[in-house]
C-alpha positions as CSV (number, residue, x, y, z in Angstrom):
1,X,195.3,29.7,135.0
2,X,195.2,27.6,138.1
3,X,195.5,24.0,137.6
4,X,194.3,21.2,140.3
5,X,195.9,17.9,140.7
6,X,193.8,16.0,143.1
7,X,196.0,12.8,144.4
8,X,197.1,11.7,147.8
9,X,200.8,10.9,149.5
10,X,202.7,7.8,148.0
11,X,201.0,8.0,144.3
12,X,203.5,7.3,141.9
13,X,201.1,8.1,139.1
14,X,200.6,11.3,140.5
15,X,204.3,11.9,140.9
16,X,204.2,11.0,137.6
17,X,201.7,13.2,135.9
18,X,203.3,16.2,137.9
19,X,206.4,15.4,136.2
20,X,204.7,15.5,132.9
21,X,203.1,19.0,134.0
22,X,206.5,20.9,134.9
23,X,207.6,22.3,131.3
24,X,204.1,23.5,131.1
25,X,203.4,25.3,133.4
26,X,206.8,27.0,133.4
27,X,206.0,27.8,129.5
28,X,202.4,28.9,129.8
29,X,202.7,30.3,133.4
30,X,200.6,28.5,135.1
31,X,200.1,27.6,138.5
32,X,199.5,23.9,140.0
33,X,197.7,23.4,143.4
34,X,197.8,19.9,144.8
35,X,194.8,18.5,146.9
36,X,195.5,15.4,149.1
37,X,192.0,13.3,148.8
38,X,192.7,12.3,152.1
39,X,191.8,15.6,153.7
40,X,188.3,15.9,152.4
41,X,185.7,13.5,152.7
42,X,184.1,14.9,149.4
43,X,187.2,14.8,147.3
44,X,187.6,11.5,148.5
45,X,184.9,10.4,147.5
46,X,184.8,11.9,143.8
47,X,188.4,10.7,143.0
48,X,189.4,8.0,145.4
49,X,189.6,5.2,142.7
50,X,190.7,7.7,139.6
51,X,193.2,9.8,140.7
52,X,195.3,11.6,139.5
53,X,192.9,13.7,138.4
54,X,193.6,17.0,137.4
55,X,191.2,19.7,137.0
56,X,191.4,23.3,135.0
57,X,188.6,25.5,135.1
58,X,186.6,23.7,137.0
59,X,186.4,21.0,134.3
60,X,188.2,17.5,134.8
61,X,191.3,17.7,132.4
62,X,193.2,14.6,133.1
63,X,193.1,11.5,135.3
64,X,194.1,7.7,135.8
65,X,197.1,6.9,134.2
66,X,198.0,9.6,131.4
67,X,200.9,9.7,128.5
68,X,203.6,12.6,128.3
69,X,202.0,13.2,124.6
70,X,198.3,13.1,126.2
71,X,199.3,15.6,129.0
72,X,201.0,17.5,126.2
73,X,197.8,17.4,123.5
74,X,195.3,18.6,126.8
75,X,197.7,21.5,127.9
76,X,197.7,22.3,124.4
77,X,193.7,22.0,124.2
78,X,193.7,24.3,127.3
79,X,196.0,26.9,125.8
80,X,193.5,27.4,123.0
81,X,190.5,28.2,124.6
């Protein structure tokens, strides 16, 4: 499964939420992409004020300011379905 994290450069929280991702995606193979708002005027626009926001499947996941047990309860959520 492919995972989005839609941030920009110099985000701490988005350093952050990657940081939270790591053992996951190592233990569930998973892959992370990472889309700089910045370079599209229409992700820009849908996550300028929210990000990190991280998307799987198509459907937002994560976003804003997320605990380590929140990131861990949604990849858990995903790994289910």
């Amino acid at each position: 499964m492919e995972l989005i994290l839609y941030s920009h450069d110099q985000c701490p929280l988005c350093d952050r939420l990657e940081s939270f991702l790591k053992p996951h995606l190592k233990k569930h193979s998973l892959t992370l992409t990472k889309r700089n708002i910045k370079d599209d005027p229409d992700w820009r626009k849908a996550y300028r004020y929210r990000i990190p926001v991280l998307v799987a499947d198509g459907h937002e996941v994560l976003e804003g300011r997320p605990t380590e047990d929140e990131v861990d309860r949604a990849m858990a959520a995903l790994m289910l379905d």
